[in-house]
MDAnalysis code that builds the backbone (N, CA, C; Angstrom):
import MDAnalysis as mda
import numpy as np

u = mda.Universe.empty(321, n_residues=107, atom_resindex=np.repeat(np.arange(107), 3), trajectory=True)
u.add_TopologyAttr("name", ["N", "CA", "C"] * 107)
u.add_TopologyAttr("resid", np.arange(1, 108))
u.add_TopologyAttr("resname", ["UNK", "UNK", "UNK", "UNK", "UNK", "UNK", "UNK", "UNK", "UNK", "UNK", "UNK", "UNK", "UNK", "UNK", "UNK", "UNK", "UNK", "UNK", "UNK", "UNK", "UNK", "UNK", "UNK", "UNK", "UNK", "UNK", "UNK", "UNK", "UNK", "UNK", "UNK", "UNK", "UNK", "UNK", "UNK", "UNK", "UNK", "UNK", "UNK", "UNK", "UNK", "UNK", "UNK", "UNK", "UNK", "UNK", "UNK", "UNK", "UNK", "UNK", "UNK", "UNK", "UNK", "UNK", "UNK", "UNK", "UNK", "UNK", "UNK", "UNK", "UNK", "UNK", "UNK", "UNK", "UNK", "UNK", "UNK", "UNK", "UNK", "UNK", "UNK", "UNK", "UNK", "UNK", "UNK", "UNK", "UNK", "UNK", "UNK", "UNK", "UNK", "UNK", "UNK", "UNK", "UNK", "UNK", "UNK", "UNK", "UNK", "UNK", "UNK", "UNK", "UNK", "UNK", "UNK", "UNK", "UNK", "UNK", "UNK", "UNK", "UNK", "UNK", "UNK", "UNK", "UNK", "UNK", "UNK"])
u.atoms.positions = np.array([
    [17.958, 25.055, -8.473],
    [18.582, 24.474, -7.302],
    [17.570, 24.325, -6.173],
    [16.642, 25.300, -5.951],
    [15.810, 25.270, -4.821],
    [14.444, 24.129, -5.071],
    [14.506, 23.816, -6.640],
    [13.760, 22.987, -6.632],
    [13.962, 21.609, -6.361],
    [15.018, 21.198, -6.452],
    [16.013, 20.017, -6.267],
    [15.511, 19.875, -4.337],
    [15.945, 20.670, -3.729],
    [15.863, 20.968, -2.914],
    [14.300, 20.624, -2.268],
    [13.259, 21.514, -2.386],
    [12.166, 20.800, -2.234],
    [11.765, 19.397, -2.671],
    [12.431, 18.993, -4.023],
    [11.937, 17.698, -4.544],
    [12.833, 16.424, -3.464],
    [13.764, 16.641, -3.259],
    [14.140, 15.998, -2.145],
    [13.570, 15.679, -1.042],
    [13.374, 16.870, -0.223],
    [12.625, 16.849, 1.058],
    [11.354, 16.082, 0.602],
    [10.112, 16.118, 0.041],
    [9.183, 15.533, -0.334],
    [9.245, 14.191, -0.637],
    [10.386, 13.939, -0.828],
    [10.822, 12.153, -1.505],
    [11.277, 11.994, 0.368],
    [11.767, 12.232, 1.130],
    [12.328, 11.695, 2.534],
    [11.144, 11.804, 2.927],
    [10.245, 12.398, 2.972],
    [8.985, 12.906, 4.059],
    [8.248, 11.822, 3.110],
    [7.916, 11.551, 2.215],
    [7.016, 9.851, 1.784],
    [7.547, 8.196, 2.036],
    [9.049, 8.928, 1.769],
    [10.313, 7.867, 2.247],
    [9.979, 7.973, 4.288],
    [9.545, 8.654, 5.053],
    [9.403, 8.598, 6.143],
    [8.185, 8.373, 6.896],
    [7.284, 8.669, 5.610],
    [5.704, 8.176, 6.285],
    [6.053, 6.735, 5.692],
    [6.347, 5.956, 4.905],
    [6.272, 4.646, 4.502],
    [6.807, 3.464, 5.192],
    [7.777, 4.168, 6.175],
    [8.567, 3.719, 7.060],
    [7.623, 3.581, 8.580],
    [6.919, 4.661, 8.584],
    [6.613, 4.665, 10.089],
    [5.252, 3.925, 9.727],
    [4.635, 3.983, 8.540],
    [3.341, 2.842, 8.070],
    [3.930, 1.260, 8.264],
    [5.209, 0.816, 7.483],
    [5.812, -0.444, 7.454],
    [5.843, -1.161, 9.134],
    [5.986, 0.428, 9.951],
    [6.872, -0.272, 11.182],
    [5.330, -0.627, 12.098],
    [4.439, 0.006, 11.863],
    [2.923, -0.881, 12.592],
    [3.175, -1.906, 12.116],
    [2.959, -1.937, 10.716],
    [2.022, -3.138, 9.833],
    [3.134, -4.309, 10.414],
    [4.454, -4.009, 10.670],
    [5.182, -5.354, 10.987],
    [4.190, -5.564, 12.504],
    [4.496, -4.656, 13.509],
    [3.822, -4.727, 14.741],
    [3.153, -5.532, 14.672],
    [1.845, -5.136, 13.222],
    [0.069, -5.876, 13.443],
    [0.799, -7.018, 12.926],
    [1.499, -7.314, 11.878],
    [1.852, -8.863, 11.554],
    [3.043, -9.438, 11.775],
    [3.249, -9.077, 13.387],
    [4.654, -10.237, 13.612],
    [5.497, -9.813, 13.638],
    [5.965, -8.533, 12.999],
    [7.136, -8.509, 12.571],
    [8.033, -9.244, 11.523],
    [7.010, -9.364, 10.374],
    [7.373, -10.561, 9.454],
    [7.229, -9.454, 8.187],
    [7.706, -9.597, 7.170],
    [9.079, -9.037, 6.090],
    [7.207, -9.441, 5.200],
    [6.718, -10.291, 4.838],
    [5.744, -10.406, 3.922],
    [4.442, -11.213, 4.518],
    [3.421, -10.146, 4.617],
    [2.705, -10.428, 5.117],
    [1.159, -11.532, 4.100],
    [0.539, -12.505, 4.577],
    [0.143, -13.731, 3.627],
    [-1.005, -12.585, 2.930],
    [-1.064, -13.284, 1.706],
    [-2.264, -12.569, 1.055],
    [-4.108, -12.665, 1.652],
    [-3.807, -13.471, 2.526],
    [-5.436, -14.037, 2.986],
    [-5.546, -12.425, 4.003],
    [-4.359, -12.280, 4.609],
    [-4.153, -11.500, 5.505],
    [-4.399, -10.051, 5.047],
    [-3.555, -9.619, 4.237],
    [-3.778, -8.641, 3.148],
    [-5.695, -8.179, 3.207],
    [-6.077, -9.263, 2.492],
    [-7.393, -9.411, 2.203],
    [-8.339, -8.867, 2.840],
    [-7.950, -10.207, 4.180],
    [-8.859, -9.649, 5.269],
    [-8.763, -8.448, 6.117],
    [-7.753, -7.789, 6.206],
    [-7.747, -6.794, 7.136],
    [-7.676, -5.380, 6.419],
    [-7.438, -5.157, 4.976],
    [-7.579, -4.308, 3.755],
    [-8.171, -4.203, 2.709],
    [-8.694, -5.307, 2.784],
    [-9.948, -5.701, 1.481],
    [-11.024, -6.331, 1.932],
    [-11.395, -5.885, 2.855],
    [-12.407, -6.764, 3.498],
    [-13.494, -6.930, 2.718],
    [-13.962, -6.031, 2.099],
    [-15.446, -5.807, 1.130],
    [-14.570, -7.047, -0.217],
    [-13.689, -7.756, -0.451],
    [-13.595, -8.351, -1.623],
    [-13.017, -10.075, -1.448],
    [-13.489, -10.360, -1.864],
    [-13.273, -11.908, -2.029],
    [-11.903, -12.186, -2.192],
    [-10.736, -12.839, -1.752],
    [-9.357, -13.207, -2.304],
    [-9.046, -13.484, -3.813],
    [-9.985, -13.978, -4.051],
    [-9.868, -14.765, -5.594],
    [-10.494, -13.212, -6.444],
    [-11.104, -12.484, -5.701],
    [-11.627, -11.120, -6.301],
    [-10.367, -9.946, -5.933],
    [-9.706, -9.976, -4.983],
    [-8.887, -8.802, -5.179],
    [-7.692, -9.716, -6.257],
    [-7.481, -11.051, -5.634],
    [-6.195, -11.287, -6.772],
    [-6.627, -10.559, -8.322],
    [-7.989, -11.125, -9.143],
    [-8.366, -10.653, -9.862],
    [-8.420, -8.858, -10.747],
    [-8.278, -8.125, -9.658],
    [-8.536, -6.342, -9.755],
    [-7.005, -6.286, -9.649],
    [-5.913, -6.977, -8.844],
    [-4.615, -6.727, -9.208],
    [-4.073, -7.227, -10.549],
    [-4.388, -8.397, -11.085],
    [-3.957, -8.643, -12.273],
    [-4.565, -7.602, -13.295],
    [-5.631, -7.098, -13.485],
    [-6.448, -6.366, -13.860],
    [-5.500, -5.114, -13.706],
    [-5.019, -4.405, -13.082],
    [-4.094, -3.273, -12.866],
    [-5.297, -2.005, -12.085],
    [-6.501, -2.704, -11.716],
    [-7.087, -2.157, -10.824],
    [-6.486, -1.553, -9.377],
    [-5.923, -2.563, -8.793],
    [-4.972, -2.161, -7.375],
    [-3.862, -2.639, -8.035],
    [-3.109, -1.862, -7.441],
    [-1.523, -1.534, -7.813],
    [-0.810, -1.711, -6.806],
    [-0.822, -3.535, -6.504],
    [-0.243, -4.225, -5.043],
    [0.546, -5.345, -5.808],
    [1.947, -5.404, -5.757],
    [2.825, -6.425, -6.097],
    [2.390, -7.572, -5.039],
    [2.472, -8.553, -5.510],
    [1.758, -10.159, -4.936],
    [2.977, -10.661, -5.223],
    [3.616, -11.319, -3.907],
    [5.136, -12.127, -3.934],
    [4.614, -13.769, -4.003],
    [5.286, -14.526, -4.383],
    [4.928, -16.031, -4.260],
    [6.224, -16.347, -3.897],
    [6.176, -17.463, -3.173],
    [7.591, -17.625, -2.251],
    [8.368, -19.259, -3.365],
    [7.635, -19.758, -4.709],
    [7.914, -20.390, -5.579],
    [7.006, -20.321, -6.695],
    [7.961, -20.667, -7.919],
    [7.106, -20.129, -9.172],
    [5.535, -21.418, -9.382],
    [5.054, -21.704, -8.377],
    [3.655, -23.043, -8.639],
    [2.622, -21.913, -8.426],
    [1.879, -22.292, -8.996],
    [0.312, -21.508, -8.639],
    [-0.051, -21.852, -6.954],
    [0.028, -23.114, -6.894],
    [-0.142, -23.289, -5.328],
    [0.283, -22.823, -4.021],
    [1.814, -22.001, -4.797],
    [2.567, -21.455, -3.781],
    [1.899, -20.592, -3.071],
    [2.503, -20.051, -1.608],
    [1.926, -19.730, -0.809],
    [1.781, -17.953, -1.332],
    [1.368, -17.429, -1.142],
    [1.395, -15.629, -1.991],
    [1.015, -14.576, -0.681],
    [2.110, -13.766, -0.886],
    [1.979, -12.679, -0.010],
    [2.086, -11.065, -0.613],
    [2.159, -10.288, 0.713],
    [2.610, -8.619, -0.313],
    [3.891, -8.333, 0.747],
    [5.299, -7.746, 0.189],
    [6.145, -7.302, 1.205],
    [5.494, -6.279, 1.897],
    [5.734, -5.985, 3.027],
    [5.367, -5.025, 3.798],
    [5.357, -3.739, 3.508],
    [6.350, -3.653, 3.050],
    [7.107, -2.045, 2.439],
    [5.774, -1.575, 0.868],
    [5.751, -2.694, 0.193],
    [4.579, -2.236, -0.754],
    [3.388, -2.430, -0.378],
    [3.105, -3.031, 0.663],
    [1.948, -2.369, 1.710],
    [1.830, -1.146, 2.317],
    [3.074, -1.306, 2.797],
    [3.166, 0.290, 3.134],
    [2.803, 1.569, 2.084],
    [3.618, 1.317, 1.357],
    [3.432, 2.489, 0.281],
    [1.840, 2.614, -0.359],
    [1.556, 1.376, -0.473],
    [-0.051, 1.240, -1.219],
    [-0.846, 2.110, 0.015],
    [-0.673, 1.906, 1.146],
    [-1.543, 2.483, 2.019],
    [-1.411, 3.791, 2.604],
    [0.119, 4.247, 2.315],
    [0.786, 5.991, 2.036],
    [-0.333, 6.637, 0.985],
    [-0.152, 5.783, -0.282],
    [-0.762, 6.227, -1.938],
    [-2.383, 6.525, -1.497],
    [-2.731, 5.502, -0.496],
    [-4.352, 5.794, -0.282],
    [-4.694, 6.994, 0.122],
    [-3.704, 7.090, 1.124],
    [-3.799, 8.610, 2.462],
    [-3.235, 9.355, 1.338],
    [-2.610, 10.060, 0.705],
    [-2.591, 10.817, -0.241],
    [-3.405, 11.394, -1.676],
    [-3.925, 10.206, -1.694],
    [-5.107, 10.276, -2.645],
    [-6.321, 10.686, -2.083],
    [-6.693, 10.625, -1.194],
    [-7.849, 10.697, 0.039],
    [-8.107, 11.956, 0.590],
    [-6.212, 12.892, 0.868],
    [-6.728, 14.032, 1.183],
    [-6.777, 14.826, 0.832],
    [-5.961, 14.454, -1.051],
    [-6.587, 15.346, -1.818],
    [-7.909, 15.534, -2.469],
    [-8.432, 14.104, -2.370],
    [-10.036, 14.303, -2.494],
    [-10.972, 15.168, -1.373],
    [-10.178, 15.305, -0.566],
    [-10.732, 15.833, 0.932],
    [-10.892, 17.272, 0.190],
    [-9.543, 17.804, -0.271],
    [-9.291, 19.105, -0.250],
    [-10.060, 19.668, -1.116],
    [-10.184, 19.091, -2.408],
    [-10.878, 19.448, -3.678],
    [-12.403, 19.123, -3.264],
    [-12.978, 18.387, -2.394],
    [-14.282, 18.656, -2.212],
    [-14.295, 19.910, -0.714],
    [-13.598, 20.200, -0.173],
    [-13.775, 21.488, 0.751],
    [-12.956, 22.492, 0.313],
    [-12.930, 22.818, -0.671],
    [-12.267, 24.040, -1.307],
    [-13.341, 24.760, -2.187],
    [-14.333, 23.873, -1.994],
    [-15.763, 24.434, -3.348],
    [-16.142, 25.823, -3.215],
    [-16.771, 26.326, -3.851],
    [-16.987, 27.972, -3.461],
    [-17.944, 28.499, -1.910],
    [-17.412, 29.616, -1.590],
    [-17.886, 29.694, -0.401],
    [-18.984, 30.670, -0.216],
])
């Protein structure tokens, strides 16, 4: 029961950082629900070419759902905010456990 309990709280507290990440990223873009992939790019992938991150996502390299607003290749392609959000939660979590495991080394 008490684990239920913690496993909960831990799902609201990622469920609440993802939220308070979503609610900038609308800030930085408008306040708009899906932000364009050029955008994405440039302000989170800066070190990679568009046609190079599309590439590392199909690849299953980054693990960023890409929306197209119609099924044409030409269509315009974005990421919802919310899986921006979370992709950039997943970073900060991954990050400070690399933090931890390199300052935990012997003393």
């Amino acid at each position: 029961m008490a684990c239920a309990v913690v496993v909960r709280r831990l799902r609201n507290q990622a469920i609440g950082r993802s939220l308070n990440t979503a609610f900038l990223l609308m800030a930085q873009h408008g306040a708009t629900a899906v932000v364009p992939f050029e955008a994405v790019c440039r302000d989170y992938f800066a070190h990679l070419a568009p046609d190079k991150l599309l590439q590392k996502i199909k690849a299953g390299e980054i693990r960023l759902p890409i929306e197209r607003m119609e099924r044409s290749q030409k269509s315009a392609k974005g990421v919802h905010i919310q899986d921006l959000a979370h992709y950039i939660d997943e970073r900060r979590v991954a990050a400070r456990k690399e933090l931890e495991a390199v300052t935990r080394g012997p003393h």
